[in-house]
C-alpha positions in Angstrom: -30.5 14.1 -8.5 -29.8 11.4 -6.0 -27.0 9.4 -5.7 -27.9 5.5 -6.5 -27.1 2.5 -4.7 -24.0 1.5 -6.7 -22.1 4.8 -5.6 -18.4 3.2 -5.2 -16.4 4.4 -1.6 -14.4 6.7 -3.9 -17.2 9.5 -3.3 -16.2 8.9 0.1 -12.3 9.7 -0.9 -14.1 12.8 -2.9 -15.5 14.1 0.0 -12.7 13.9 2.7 -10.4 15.1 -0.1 -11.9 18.4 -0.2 -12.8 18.7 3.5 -8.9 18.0 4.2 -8.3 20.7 1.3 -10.0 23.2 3.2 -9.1 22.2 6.4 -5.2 22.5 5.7 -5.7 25.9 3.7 -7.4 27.5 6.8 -4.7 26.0 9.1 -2.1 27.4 6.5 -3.6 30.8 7.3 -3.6 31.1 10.8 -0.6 29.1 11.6 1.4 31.9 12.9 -1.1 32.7 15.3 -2.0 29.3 16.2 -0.1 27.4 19.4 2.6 25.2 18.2 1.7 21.4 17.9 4.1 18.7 19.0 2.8 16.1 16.6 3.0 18.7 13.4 5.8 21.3 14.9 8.0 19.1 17.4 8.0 16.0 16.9 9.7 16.4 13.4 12.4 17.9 14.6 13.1 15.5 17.4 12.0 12.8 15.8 15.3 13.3 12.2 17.8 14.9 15.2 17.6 13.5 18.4 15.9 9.7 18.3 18.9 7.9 16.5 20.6 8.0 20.5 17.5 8.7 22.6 15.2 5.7 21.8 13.8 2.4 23.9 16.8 0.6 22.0 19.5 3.2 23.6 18.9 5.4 25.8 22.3 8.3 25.8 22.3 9.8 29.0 19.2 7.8 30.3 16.9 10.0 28.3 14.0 9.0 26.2 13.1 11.6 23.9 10.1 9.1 21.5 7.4 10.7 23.3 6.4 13.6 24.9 5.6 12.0 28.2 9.0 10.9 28.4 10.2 14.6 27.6 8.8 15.9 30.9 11.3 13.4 32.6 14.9 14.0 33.7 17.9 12.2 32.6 21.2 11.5 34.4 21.7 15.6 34.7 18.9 14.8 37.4 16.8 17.9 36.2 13.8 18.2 34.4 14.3 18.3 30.6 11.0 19.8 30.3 9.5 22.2 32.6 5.8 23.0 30.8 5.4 26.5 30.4 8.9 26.8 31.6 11.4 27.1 28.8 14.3 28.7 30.6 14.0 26.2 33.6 13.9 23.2 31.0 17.4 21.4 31.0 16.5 20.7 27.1 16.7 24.2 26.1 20.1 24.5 28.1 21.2 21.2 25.4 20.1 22.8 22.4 21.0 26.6 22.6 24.1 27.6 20.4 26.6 29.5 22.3 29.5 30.4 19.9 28.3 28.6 16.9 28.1 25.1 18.8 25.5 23.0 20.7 26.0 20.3 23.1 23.1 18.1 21.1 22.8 17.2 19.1 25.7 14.8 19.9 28.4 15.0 17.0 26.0 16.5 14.8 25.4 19.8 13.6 23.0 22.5 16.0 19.5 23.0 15.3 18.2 26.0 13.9 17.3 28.8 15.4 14.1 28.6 14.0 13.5 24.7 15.7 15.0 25.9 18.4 12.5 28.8 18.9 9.8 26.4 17.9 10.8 24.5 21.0 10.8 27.3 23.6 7.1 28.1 22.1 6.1 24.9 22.7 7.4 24.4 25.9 6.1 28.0 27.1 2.6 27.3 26.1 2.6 24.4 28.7 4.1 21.7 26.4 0.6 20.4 25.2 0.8 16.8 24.0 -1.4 16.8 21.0 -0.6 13.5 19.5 -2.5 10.6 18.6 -0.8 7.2 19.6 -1.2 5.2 16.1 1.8 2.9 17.2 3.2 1.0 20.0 6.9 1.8 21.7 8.7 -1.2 21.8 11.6 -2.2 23.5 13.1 -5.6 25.7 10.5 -4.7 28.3 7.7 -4.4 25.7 8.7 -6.8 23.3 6.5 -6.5 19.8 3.3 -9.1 19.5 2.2 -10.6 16.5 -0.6 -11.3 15.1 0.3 -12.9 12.5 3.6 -14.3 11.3 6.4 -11.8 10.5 7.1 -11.0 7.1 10.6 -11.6 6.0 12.3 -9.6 3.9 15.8 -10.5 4.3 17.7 -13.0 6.2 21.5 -13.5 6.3 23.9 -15.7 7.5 26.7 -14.3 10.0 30.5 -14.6 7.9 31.4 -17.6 10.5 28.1 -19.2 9.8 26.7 -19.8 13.3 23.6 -17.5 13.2 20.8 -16.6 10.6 19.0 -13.4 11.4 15.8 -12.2 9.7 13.7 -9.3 9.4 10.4 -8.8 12.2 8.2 -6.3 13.2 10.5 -3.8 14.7 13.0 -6.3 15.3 15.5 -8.5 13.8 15.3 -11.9 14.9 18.9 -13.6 15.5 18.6 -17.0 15.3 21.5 -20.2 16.3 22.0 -22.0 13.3 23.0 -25.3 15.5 19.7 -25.7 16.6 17.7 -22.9 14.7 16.3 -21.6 18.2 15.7 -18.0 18.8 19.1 -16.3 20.6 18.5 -12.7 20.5 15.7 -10.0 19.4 17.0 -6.7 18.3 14.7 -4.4 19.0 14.7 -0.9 17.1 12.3 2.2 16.8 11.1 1.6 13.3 8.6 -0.5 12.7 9.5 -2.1 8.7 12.7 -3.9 8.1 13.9 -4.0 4.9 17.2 -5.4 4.7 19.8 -7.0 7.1 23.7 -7.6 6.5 26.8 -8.8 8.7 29.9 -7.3 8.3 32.6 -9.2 6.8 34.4 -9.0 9.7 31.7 -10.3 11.7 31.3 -7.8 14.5 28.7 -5.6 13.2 24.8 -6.2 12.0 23.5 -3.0 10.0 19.9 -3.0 9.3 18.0 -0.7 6.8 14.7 -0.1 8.2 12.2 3.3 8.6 8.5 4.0 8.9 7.1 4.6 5.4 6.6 7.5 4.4 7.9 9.4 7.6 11.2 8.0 8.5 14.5 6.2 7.1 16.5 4.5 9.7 19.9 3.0 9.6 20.7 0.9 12.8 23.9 -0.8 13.6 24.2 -3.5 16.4 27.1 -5.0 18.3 26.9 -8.4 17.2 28.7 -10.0 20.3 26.6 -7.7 23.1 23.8 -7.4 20.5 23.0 -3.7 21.7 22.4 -1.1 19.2 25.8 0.5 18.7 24.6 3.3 16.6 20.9 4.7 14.8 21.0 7.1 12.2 17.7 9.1 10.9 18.2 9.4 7.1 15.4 10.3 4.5 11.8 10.5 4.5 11.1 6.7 3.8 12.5 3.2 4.3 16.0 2.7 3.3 17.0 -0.5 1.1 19.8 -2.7 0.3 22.4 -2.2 3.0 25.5 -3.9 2.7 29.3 -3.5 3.7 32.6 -2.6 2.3 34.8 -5.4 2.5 37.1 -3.7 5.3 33.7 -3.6 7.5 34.6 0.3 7.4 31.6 1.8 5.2 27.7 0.7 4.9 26.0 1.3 1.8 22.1 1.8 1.2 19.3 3.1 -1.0 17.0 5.4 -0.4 13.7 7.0 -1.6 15.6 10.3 -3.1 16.7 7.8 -5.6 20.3 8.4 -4.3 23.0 6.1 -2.9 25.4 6.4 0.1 27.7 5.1 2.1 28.3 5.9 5.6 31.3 4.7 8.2 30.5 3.6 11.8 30.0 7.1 13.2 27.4 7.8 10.4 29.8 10.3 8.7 28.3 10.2 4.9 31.5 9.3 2.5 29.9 8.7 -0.7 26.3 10.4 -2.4 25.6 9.4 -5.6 22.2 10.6 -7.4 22.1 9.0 -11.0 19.8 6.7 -10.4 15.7 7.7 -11.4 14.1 5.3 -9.1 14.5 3.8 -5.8 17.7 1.7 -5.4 16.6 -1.5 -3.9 20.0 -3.1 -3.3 23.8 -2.5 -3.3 27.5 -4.5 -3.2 30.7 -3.3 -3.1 33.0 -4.7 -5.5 35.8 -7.5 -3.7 38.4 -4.8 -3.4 36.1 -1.9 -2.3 37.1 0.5 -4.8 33.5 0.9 -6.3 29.8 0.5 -5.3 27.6 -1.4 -7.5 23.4 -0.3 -7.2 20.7 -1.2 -9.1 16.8 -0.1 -8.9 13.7 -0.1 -10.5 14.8 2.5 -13.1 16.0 -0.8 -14.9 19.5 -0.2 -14.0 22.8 -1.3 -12.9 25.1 1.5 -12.3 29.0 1.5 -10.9 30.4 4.3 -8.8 34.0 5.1 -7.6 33.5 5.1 -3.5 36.5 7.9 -3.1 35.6 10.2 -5.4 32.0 9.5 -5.3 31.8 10.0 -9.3 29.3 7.7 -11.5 31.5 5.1 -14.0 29.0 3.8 -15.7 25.9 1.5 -16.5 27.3 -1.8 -16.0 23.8 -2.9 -18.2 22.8 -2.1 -21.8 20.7 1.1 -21.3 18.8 0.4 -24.3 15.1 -0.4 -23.8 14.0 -3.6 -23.9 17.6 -5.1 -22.7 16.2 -5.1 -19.2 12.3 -5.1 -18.5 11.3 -4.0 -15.8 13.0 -2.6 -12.3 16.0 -4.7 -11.0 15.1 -5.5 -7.3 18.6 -7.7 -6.2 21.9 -8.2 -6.8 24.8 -10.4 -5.3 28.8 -10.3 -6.2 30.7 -13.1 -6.8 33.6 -13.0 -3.9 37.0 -12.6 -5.4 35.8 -11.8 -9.2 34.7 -8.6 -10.2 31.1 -10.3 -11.2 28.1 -9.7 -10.3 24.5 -11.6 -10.4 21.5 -9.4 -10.8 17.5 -10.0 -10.7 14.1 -8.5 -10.9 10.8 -7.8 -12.9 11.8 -9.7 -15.8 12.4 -12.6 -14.0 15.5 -14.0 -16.0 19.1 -13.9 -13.6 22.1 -12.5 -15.4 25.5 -12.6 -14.6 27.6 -9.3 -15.5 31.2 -8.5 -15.2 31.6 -4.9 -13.2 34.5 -3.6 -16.1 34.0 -3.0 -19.6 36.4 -5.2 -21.7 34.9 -3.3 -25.1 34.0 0.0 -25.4 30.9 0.9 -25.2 28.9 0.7 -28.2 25.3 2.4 -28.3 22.6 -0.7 -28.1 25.1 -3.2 -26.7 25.0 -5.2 -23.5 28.7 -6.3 -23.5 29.1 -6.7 -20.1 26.5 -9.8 -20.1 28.6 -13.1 -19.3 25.2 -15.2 -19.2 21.3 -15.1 -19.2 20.0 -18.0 -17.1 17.0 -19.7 -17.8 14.1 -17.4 -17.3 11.8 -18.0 -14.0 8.2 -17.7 -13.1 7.3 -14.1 -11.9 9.8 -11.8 -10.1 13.0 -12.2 -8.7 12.9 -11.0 -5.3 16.9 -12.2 -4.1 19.6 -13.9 -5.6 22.6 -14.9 -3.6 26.3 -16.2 -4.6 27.8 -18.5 -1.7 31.3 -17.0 0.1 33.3 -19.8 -1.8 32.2 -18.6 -5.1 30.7 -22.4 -5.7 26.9 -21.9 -6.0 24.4 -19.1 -7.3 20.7 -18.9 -6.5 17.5 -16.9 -7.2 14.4 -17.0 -5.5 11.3 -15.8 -8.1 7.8 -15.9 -7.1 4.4 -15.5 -9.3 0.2 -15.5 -8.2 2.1 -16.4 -4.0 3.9 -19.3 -5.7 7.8 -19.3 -5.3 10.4 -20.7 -7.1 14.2 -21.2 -5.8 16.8 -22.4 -8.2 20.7 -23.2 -7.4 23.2 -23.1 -10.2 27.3 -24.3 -10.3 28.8 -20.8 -10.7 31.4 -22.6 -13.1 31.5 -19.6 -16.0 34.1 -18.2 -17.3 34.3 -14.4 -17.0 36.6 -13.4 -20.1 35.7 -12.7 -23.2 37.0 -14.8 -26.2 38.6 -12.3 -29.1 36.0 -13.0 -31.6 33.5 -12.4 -29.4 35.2 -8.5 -28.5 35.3 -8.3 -32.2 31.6 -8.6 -32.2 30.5 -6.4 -29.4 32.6 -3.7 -30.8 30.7 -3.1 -33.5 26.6 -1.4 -33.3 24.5 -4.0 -33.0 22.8 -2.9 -36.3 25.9 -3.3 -37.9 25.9 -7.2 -36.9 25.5 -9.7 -39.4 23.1 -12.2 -38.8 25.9 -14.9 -38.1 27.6 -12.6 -35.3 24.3 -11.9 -33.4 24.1 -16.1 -33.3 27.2 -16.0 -32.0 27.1 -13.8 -29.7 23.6 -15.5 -28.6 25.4 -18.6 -28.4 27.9 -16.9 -26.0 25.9 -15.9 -23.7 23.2 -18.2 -23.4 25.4 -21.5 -22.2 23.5 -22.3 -18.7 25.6 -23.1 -15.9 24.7 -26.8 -14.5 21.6 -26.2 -11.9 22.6 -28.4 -9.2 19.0 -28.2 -7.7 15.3 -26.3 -7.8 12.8 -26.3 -4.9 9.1 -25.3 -5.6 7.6 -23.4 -2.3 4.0 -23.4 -3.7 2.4 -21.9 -0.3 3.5 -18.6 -0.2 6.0 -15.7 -1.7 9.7 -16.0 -1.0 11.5 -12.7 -0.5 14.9 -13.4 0.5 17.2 -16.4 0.3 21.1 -16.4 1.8 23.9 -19.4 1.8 26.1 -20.1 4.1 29.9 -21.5 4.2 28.4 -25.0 4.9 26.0 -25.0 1.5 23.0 -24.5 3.6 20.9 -22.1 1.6 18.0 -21.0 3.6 14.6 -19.2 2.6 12.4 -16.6 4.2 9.2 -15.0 2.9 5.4 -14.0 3.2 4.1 -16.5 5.6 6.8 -16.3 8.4 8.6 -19.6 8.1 12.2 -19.9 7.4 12.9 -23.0 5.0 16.6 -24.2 5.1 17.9 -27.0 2.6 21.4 -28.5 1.5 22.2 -27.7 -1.6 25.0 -30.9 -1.6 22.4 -33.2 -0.9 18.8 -31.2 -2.3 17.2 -32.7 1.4 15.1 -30.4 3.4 17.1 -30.0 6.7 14.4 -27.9 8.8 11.5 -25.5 8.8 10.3 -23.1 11.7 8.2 -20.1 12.3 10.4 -17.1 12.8 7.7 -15.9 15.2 9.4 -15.7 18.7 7.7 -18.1 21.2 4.9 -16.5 23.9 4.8 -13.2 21.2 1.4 -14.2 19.9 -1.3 -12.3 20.4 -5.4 -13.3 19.0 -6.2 -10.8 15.9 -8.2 -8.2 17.4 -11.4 -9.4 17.2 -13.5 -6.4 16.2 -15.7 -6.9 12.9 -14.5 -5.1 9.6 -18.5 -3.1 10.4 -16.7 -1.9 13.7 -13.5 -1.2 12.7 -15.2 1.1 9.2 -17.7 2.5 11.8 -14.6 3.8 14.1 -12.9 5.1 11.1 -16.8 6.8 9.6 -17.3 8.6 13.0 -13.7 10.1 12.2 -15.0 11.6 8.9 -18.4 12.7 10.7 -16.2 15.2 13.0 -14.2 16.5 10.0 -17.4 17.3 8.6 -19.1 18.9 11.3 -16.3 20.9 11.7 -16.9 21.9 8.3 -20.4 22.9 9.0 -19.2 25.1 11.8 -16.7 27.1 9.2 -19.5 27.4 6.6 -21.3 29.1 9.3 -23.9 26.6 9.0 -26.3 28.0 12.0 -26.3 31.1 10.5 -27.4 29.6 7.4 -30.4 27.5 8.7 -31.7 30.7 10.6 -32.5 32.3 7.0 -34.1 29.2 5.9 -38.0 29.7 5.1 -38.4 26.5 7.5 -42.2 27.8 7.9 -42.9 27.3 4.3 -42.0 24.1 3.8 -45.0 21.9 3.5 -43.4 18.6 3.3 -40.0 16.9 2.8 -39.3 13.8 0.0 -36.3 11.9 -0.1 -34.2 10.6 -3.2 -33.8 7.0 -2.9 -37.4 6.2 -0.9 -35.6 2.8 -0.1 -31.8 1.8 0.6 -30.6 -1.2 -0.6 -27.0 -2.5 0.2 -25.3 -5.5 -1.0 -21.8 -4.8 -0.8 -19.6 -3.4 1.9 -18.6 -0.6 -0.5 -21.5 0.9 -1.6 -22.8 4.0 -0.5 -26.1 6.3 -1.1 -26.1 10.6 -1.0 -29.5 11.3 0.0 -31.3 14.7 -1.2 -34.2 16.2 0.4 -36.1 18.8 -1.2 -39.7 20.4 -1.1 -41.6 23.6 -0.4 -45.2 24.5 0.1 -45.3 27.1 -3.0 -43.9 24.0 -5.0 -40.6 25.5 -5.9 -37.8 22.9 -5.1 -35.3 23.7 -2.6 -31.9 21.7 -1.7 -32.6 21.1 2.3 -30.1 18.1 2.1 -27.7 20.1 4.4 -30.0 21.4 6.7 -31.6 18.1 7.8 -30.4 15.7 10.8 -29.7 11.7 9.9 -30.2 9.2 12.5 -29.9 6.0 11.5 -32.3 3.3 14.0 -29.7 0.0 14.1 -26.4 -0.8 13.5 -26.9 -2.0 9.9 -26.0 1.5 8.5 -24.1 4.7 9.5 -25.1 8.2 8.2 -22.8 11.2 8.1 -24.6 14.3 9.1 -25.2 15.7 5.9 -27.1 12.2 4.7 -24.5 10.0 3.0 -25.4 6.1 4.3 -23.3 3.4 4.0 -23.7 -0.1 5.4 -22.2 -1.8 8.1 -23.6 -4.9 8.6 -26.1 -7.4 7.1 -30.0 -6.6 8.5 -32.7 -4.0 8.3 -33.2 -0.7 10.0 -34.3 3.1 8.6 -32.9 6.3 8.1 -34.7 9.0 10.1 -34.3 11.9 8.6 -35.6 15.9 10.8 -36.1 18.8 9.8 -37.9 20.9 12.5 -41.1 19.4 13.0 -40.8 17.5 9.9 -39.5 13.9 9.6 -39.3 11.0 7.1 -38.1 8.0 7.3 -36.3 5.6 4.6 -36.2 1.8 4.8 -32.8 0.2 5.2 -31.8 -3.3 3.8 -28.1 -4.6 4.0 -27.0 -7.9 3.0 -23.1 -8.1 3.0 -20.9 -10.8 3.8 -19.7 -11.1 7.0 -15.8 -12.3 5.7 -15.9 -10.2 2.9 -12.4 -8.7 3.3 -10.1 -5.4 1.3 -8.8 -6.0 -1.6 -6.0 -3.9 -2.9 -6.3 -4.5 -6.6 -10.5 -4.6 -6.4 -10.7 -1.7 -4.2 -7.9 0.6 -3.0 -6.6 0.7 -7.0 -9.7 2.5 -8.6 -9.7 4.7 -5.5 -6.3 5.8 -6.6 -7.0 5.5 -10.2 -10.5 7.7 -9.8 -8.9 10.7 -8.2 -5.8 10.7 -10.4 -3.0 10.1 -7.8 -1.3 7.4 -9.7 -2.0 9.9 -13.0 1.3 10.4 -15.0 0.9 14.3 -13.3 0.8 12.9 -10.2 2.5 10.1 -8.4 2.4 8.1 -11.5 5.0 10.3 -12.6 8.4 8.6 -13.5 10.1 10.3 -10.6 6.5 10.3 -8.2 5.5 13.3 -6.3 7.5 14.3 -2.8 9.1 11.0 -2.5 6.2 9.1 -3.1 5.5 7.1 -6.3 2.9 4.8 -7.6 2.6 3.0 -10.6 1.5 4.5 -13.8 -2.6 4.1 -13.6 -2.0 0.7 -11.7 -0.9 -1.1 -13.8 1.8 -2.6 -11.7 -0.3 -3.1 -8.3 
């Protein structure tokens, strides 16, 4: 049966699925005999215990430890940390080894295994083989990052004293004056995504949340006055989120892709772990007096902890569904009240106080003080100015952003009748206390102002002592207004100046023909394990009269379609599968063939498949007509990738918790 025309690229996820499958399971099997590989074995365990002080950004001891050409070199001891094939003459080894229960590295942190450690010698032993692929660049002030393209902000902040901004970059957080909005300073780091930035209060710190998806958390903390990275801590398998400070500057608080909370001092000694939460916290505040952390996430929750005994309070929100909808991406406090302003999915900014007043009733939301007017799409960031004057959300719908500024002039108390009210179940209310209890909480504060960004999505807003609130997002530009006076007061590209680089110019047919020729080797090495010589040797290649091919012509006119050819024949008329057995040369660059005859285009034109089997050939007629800008879509084409092989199935990743850290949203419907 052949394969049409209007095969989709997910038989292509099919096929590399089940190669990888087998691939891994023979690895699995012969591991213990096979050499030890620094980008599977080593480079692990370096890369969670050693590169928060040996990195481009600091480099302890004047050691560099982020790749394994650096490894070969000596530090300050002045001998060679690695000697390949060496391990007892390697300086490294001599670091690592436990000698009464202690090591001298990691530095202030606890000995590696003797397992890693042994791992190590092996490696080194074998000749300290280098078996990794570069897939990224090493950055650092010598080899600032280039950009392509504008950087994506995430978050921006505004120091306490109000004299710098600083935003999220490409492996760098960019520190800007705020006299004159010109770049001061680029903070370089290891990890390449930034996800949030914060000051401490008492202005000498900057702590970053950053990591490499899916590989790496990072927590990085910079000396704002020498703007050198003080201290980096690896933390978690994923990006970390929503880092803020105590008010004493003394603890930093983040999310992370566990679905747990902490809080760490300055010497990354973990004082609070909290695990309540069922989806990633996106962002955390510490209440005004410090005693208790406030997190939300996109479990739909808002939950309190006490920092010194690390114990969960409570849910600050009504956990009954449908009182929030959808996951709760940000939150800001107010400064001296215990009041907090929370956002997300549901678009719609509420204010809640952080203590019960009532006690809790099952259904109820007392601790709502108001619901703002709903806004268009998500709220990505809210922020409460350090006088406690203004509140703001930013919201953003279809790449179109909305940013709205409201008089925080509420009153956080509740009236008598209204505790009268709340007390009871909400099904217990008569239809004259659920008005008033409406009517409580629906009173909008006066909005002072609302800007419409209609050319892109806005990710993070911040205000400063001076009520400059300023705006960063999707396209790179940071937006700055006055709230006082509603007047745009500037606009700039966060991209630093000389760091542009053209887009590589290579086609989308060049870049899917590098990536096709990666999939070609996997499955030639597959051929090899099926013992696919040994196979073709007991073929009856003598009685095959002729071959035919299923389709006789290929006709493309997407960049994602794809055709399985099968050829069969034999000269006593039987049919026999020879699909396998055959070689594929495609005659042009409009096509690519993988060796066991699955075509798919490249670019627009016409060429032929010549298709060999011994002495016998036949030859299929090409035809591609694609468009040359036709670009990926995530929602057209990654999501039914996804969908078709069940990874975002409520089994898999689309589970409520995910799979090994790694979630996606139920069937897609959230892309």
């Amino acid at each position: 049966m052949a394969i049409g025309p209007k095969t989709r690229v997910t038989f292509c996820a099919v096929v590399c699925s089940a190669i990888l499958c087998c691939h891994n399971l023979m690895s699995c099997c012969s591991a213990s005999d096979a050499p030890v590989s620094f980008s599977k074995d080593i480079y692990p365990i370096l890369r969670d215990n050693c590169f928060g002080c040996h990195q481009p950004a600091k480099r302890m001891g004047g050691y560099l430890m982020t790749d394994a050409a650096s490894l070969l070199l000596a530090g300050e001891s002045g001998s060679p940390a690695v000697v390949p094939g060496n391990s007892k003459e390697s300086h490294l080894i001599h670091e690592i080894e436990i000698v009464d229960g202690k090591a001298e590295m990691p530095k202030n942190g606890k000995p590696l295994a003797a397992s890693e450690i042994e791992l190590i010698k092996r490696w080194i032993d074998e000749g300290a083989v280098n078996d990794q692929t570069a897939t990224q660049s090493t950055y650092s002030e010598a080899n600032p990052p280039k950009y392509i393209r504008p950087p994506l902000i995430s978050s921006l902040r505004f120091s306490p004293d109000g004299k710098e901004l600083i935003a999220t970059g490409l492996h760098e957080a960019l520190v800007f004056d705020a006299a004159n909005w010109g770049l001061s300073k680029r903070l370089i780091g290891l990890s390449p995504r930034l996800e949030s930035i914060a000051y401490s209060p008492d202005g000498k710190w900057i702590a970053v949340a950053a990591g490499e998806p899916g590989v790496r958390g990072e927590l990085q903390i910079w000396n704002r006055e020498t703007k050198t990275l003080e201290n980096s801590f690896i933390i978690g398998p994923d990006t970390l989120f929503g880092v803020n400070w105590s008010p004493d500057s003394q603890l930093i608080s983040f999310g992370c892709s566990d679905n747990s909370v902490r809080a760490v001092n300055l010497a990354g000694e973990q004082k609070l772990f909290q695990r309540t939460h069922e989806d990633w916290p996106r962002a955390t505040v510490f209440t005004p007096a410090g005693k208790h952390l406030i997190s939300v996430a996109r479990d739909m929750t808002v939950k309190l902890t006490e920092v010194e005994t690390e114990r969960f309070i409570d849910n600050i929100t009504s956990i009954t569904p449908g009182a929030l909808r959808g996951g709760v991406q940000a939150i800001a406090k107010h400064p001296t009240r215990n009041e907090i302003v929370v956002g997300g999915a549901d678009g719609t900014p509420k204010i809640y106080r952080v203590f019960r007043q009532t006690a809790r009733v099952i259904g109820d939301d007392a601790n709502l003080i108001r619901q703002l007017e709903p806004m268009p799409g998500r709220i990505f960031d809210v922020a409460v100015s350090d006088d406690g004057r203004y509140l703001a959300a930013a919201a953003t719908l279809d790449n179109r952003s909305m940013i709205r500024v409201w008089s925080y002039d509420v009153e956080g108390q509740i009236p008598d009748p209204i505790k009268l009210i709340q007390q009871k179940n909400p099904v217990e209310r008569s239809e004259e206390e659920k008005q008033a209890l409406e009517k409580y909480v629906t009173p909008v504060p006066a909005i002072l102002t609302t800007w419409d960004v209609p050319e892109t999505a806005i990710y993070s807003i911040a205000i400063d002592q001076q009520g400059r609130l300023a705006a960063g997002g999707a396209d790179g530009q940071i937006r700055v207004w006055s709230v006082a006076t509603k007047e745009s007061l500037h606009r700039f590209d966060a991209t630093p100046q000389g760091a542009t680089v053209p887009a590589d110019t290579k086609s989308i047919a060049e870049s899917r023909a590098a990536r096709l020729t990666q999939i070609a080797t996997l499955q030639e090495q597959e051929r090899q394990h099926d013992d696919w010589q040994k196979r073709l040797q007991s073929l009856p290649i003598s009685s095959i009269e002729q071959l035919t091919i299923e389709p006789k012509q290929i006709v493309f006119g997407q960049w994602n379609e794809s055709v399985q050819c099968l050829v069969t024949k034999l000269k006593t008329g039987e049919l026999l599968d020879v699909t396998g057995f055959c070689s594929y040369v495609v005659a042009g660059s409009q096509a690519w063939s993988s060796p066991r005859g699955w075509v798919q285009p490249l670019e627009s034109g016409e060429s032929r498949l010549e298709v060999k089997l011994a002495d016998h050939r036949i030859e299929v007629p090409i035809s591609v007509s694609i468009r040359a800008d036709q670009s990926m879509d995530f929602i057209r084409d990654v999501n039914p990738v996804l969908s078709r092989l069940g990874c975002n199935s409520g089994t898999c990743h689309g589970a409520q918790a995910g799979k090994s850290g790694f979630k996606l949203s139920l069937r897609g419907y959230d892309p």
